[in-house]
N, C-alpha and C positions, 0 to 999 in steps of 0.2 A: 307538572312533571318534575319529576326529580334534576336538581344541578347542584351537585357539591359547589361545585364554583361557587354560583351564585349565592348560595348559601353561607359558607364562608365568608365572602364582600359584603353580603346584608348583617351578617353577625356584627364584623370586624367594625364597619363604618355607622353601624348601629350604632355603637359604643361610643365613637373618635369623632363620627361626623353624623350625629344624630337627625338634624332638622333636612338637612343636604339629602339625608339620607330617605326619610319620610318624603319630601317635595317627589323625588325618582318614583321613590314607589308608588305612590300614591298618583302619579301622573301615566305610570301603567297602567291604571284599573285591572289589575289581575281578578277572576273570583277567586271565593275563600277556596274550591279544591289547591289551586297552584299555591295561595300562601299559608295552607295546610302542608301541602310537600315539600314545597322551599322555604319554609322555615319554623312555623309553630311544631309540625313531627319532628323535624331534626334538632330544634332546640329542648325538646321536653325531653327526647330519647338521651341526648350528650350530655345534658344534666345529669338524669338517672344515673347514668352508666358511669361518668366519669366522678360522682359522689361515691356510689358505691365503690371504685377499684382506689380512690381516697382513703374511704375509712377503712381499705383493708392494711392499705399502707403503712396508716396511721396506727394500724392493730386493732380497731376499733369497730364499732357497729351504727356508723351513723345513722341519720334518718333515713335516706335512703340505700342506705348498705345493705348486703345480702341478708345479715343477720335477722332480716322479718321474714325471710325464704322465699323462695322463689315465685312461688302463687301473691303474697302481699305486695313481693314488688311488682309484678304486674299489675293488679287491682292499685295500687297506687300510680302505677303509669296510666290508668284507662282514667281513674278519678280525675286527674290531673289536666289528659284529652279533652274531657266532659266539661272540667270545669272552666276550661280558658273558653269551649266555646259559649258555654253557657252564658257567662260574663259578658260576650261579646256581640251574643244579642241582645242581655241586656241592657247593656249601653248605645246600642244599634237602637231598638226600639222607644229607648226615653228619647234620644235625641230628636226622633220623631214628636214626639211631642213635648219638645221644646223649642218647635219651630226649626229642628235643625233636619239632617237625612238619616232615613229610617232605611240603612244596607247593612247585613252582616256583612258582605263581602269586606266593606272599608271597618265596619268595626273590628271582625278576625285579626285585619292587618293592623292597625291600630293596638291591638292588647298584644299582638304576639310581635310586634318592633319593640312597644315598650316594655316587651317583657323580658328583653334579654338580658337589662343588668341584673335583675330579680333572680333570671336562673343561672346568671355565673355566680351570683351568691350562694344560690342550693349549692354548687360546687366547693366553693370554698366553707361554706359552713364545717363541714366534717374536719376541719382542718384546728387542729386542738389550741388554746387558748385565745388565738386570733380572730378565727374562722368566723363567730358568730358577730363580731362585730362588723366586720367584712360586711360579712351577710346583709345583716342587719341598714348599712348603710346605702350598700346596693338595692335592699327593696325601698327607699324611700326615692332613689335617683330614679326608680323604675313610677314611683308612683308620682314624681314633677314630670316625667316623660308622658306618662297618659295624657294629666292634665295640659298639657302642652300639644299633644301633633292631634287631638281631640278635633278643635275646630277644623282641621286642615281635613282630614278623615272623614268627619260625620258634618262638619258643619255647622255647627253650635255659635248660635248669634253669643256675641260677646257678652253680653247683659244677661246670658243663662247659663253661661259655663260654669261658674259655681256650683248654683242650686241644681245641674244634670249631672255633674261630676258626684258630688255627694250623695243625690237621690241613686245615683245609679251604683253606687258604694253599696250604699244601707239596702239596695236590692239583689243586690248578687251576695250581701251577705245573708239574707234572710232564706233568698233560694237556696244556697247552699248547703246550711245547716236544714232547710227540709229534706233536700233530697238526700242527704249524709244519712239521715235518721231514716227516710225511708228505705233505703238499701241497706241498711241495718250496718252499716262499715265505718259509722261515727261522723262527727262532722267533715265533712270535704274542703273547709275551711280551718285550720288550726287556730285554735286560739295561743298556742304556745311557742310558735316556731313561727314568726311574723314573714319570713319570706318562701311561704308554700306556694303562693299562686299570686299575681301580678293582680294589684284590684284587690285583695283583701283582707280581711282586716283587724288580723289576729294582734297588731301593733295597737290598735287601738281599744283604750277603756272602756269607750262606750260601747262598744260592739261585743265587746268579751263581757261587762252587765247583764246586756239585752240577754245575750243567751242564760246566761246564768239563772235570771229572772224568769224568762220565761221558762226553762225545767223545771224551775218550784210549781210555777204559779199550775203547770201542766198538771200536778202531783198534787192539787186540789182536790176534793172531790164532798157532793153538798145532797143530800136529799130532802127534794123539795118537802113540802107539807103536804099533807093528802087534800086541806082544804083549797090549795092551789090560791090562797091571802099573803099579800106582802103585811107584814109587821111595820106597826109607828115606827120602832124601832130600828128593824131593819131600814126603813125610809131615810131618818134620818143618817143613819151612817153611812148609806147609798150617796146621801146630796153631802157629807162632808168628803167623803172620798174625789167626788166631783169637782168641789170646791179646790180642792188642793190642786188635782189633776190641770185644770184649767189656769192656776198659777206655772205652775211648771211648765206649760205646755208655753203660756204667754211669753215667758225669757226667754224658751229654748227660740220661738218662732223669731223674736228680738235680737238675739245672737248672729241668726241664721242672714236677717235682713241684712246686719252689719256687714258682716263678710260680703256677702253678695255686693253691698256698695263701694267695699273696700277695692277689691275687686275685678271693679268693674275697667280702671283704666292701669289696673297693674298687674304685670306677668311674675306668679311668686316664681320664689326660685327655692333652693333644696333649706334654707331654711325656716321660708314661710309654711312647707307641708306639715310641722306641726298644728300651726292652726286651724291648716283647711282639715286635717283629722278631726280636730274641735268640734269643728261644723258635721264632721259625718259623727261623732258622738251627739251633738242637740238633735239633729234630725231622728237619730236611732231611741232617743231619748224622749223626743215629740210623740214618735210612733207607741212606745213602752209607755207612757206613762201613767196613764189608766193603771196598766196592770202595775208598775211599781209601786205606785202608793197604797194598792189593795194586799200585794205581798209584804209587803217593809211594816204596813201598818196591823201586821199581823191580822188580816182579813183573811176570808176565803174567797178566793178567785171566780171559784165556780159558783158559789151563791151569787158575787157580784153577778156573772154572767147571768143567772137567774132573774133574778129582779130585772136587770137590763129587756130581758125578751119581755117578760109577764105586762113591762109596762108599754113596750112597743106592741103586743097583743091588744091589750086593754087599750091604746090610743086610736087603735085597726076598729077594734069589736061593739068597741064602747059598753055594750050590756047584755052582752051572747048569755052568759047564767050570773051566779051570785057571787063567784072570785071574781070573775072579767071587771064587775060592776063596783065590787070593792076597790077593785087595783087602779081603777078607771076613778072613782073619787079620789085617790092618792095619787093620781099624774093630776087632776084636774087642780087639787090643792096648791100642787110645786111647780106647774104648767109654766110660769115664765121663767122658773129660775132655770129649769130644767135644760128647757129650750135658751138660755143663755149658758149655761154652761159645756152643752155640746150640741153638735151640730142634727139635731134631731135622736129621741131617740128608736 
């Protein structure tokens, strides 16, 4: 149910007495409807509202100022609805299987406490030569704050907070930009404007890559041969692609273990979240990397894709007609390297 009050004191003490603040809440078990009304609605709406009557101030047309009109700022208020909770199951449901509790109710709470310094940044952003530093600073305190009331929330044994912090980064970013693109209204994630939504991950390089990467690699397009034969040639440049791929993938997976050990008995604070970004670029970077070495290397994507199926057929079919049986000699040839360099194909 609605309580300005209470809202207000969850804001205020969000801010001044953050962990104090979390331990309360969190010892409520409200569900997500009450910390939907008390505070995720009232904090996403007072951003909106009080950005835009900013940039009017200011003469300007911030991001969220009127000047996108009336319809854009609502569709950006509903995106914004969508995406906190979206994030918040999925941090909700990794944590499940990272051994930790699998509740949207405490995840909602959990991204929309740590999300308040993120949207007094949208507020301050519109505010001309300062604003975006402001901003900017405020989404990183928001994003040591996730990391932080995470275990108290969801319950994440210490020895996985990392690798669920990150995996649950690189997934609410990947979801986001699908669903951006299938509602046709762009991505729901900024890559340019790092303090859009709490959790994501326009700040980061590797995230802002991965999409980049993957547009091209989308903008492929390969028709097969009618003989339905993979080529020597194609073969080979399929296993050095692979080759590569499996180097990259090996440091990134190497990175990713350090942190996690690093980690393991230290609580960062607002200047170690550069690194833990680090870790959600390898991870986004482990996931890509296939596909970067086939677009960087001036490949095409979708042929790779091609050959990939043909030879996972042929290792099914083994000698259904005269391609199968072709393509089926050509896994049979590279069969250990193959199956060394991924994990079946």
């Amino acid at each position: 149910m609605l309580d300005f009050q209470k809202t207000i004191e969850l804001i205020k003490n969000g801010l001044l007495e953050p962990r104090a603040t979390w331990q309360s809440y969190a010892a409520e078990n409200r569900g997500w409807q009450d910390t939907a009304l008390l505070l995720t609605l009232p904090l996403i709406i007072a951003s909106f509202v009080l950005a835009a009557v900013l940039s009017l101030i200011f003469g300007g047309y911030g991001r969220l100022g009127m000047g996108m009109g009336v319809g854009g700022w609502l569709v950006s208020l509903v995106m914004a609805l969508v995406a906190i909770a979206v994030v918040s199951f999925i941090f909700s449901f990794l944590a499940g299987l990272f051994k930790g509790r699998h509740d949207f109710d405490k995840g909602l709470a959990a991204l929309s406490l740590a999300a308040i310094p993120a949207y007094l940044g949208n507020i301050i952003a519109v505010v001309p030569y300062i604003g975006w530093i402001v901003s900017l600073a405020l989404a990183i305190v928001s994003f040591v704050f996730l990391y932080k009331n995470i275990p108290l929330f969801l319950e994440v044994p210490d020895d996985k907070r990392v690798l669920h912090y990150i995996a649950s980064l690189v997934a609410s970013f990947i979801v986001m930009l699908i669903l951006g693109s299938i509602l046709g209204a762009g991505s729901m994630i900024s890559t340019e404007n790092p303090t859009s939504m709490p959790g994501q991950t326009g700040m980061l390089g590797g995230a802002e890559r991965y999409a980049r990467v993957m547009e091209e690699a989308n903008q492929h397009q390969y028709e097969p041969p009618a003989d339905g034969k993979i080529t020597d040639a194609q073969m080979n440049r399929y296993l050095e692609m692979k080759r590569k791929t499996a180097e990259i993938r090996g440091e990134q997976t190497a990175h990713l273990a350090e942190l996690q050990a690093k980690y393991e008995d230290k609580e960062p604070g607002i200047a170690d979240i550069g690194e833990l970004s680090g870790g959600l670029g390898s991870m986004l970077g482990t996931i890509s990397a296939e596909m970067e070495v086939v677009v960087t290397g001036e490949g095409n994507w979708a042929e790779h894709q091609w050959i990939t199926e043909q030879l996972r057929v042929a290792r099914v079919q083994k000698d259904l007609d005269e391609a199968v049986a072709h393509n089926y000699a050509l896994y049979q040839a590279h069969e250990d390297e193959l199956k060394k360099l991924s994990a079946g194909i």
